[in-house]
VMD Tcl script that draws the C-alpha trace (Angstrom):
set ca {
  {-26.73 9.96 -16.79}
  {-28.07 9.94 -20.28}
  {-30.02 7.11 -22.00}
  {-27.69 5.83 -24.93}
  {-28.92 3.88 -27.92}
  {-28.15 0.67 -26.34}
  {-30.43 1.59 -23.43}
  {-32.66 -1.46 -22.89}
  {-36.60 -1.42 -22.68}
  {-38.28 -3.18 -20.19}
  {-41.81 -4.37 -20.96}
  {-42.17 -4.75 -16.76}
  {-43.59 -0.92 -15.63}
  {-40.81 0.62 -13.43}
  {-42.62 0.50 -9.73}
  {-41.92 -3.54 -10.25}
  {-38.44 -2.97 -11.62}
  {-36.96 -0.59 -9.36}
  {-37.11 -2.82 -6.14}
  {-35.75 -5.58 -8.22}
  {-32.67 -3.29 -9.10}
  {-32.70 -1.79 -5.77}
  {-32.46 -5.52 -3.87}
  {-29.51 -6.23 -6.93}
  {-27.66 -3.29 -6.26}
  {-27.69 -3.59 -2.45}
  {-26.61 -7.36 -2.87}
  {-23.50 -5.78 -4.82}
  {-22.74 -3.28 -2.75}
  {-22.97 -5.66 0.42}
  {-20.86 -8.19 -1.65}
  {-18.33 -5.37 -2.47}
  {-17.87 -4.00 0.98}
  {-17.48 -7.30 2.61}
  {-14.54 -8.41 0.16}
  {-12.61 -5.15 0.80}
  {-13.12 -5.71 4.72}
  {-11.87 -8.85 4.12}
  {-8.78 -7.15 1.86}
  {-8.05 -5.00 4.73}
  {-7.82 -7.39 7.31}
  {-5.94 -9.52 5.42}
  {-3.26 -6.38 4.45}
  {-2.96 -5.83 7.82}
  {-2.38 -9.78 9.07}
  {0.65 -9.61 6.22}
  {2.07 -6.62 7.51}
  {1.90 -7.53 11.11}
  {3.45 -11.07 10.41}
  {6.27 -9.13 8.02}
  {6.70 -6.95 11.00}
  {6.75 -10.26 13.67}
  {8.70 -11.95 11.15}
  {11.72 -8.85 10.69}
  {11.60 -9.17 14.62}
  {12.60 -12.97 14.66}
  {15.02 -12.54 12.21}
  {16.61 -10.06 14.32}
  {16.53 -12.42 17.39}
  {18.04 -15.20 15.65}
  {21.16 -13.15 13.86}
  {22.00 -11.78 17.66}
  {21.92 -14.99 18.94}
  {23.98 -16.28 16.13}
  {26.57 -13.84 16.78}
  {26.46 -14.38 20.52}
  {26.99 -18.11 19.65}
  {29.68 -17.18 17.37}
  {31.21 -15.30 20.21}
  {31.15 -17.91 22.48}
  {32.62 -20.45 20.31}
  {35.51 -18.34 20.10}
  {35.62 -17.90 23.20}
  {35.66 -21.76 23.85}
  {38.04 -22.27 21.27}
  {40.59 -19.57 22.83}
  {40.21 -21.51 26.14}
  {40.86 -24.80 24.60}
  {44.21 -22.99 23.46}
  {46.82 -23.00 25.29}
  {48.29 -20.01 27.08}
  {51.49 -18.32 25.35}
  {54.74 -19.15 27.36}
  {55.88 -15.38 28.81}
  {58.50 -14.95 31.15}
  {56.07 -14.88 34.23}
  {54.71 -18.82 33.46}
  {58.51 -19.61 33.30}
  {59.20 -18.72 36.73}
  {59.14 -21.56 38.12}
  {61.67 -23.04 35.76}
  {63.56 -20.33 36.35}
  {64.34 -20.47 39.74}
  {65.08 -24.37 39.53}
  {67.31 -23.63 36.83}
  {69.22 -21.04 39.40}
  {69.39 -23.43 42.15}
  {69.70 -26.60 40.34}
  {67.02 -28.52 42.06}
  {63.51 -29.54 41.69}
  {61.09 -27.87 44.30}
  {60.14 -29.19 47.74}
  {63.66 -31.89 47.17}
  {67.67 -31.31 48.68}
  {68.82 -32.09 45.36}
  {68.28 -32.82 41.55}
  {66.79 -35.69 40.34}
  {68.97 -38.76 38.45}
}
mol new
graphics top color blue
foreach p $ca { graphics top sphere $p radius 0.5 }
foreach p [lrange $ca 0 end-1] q [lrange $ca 1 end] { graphics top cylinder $p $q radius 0.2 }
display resetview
């Protein structure tokens, strides 16, 4: 590194000075080092909340769909079930013999 016209002078002779700018440059370094530490452990906290986080989410949108599911579900039971020939059966064969079930004869 070359000495530019700017350079300062110090009137302080250098075996004082360079423990002075050793101490300063240690105390930056130090300072430096510890921020980035703290930058990486932050970085990682953020990306292993993002990652908890994108796991949650995926919890919650199965259980909505399961709760979706069984909503229908209760819904369809709540329904109810179409008339087909075999839940007319009964009606059929008191129809055929023109009396009620478990009685001699039809009712007045």
């Amino acid at each position: 590194m070359g000495l530019t016209a700017n350079a300062k002078t110090y009137r302080s002779p250098d075996y004082k000075l360079l423990p002075f700018f050793n101490r300063s440059r240690d105390g930056w370094k130090a300072k430096a080092q510890a921020r980035n530490l703290r930058i990486k452990r932050l970085k990682n906290r953020v990306a292993a909340l993002e990652e908890s986080r994108g796991k949650w989410k995926e919890k919650a949108r199965a259980y909505e769909s399961r709760i979706a599911a069984l909503e229908e579900d209760i819904e369809e039971q709540k329904r109810p079930p179409p008339l087909t020939h075999l839940s007319l059966l009964p009606f059929r064969r008191f129809w055929r013999r023109r009396r009620w079930p478990g009685t001699s004869s039809r009712p007045n």
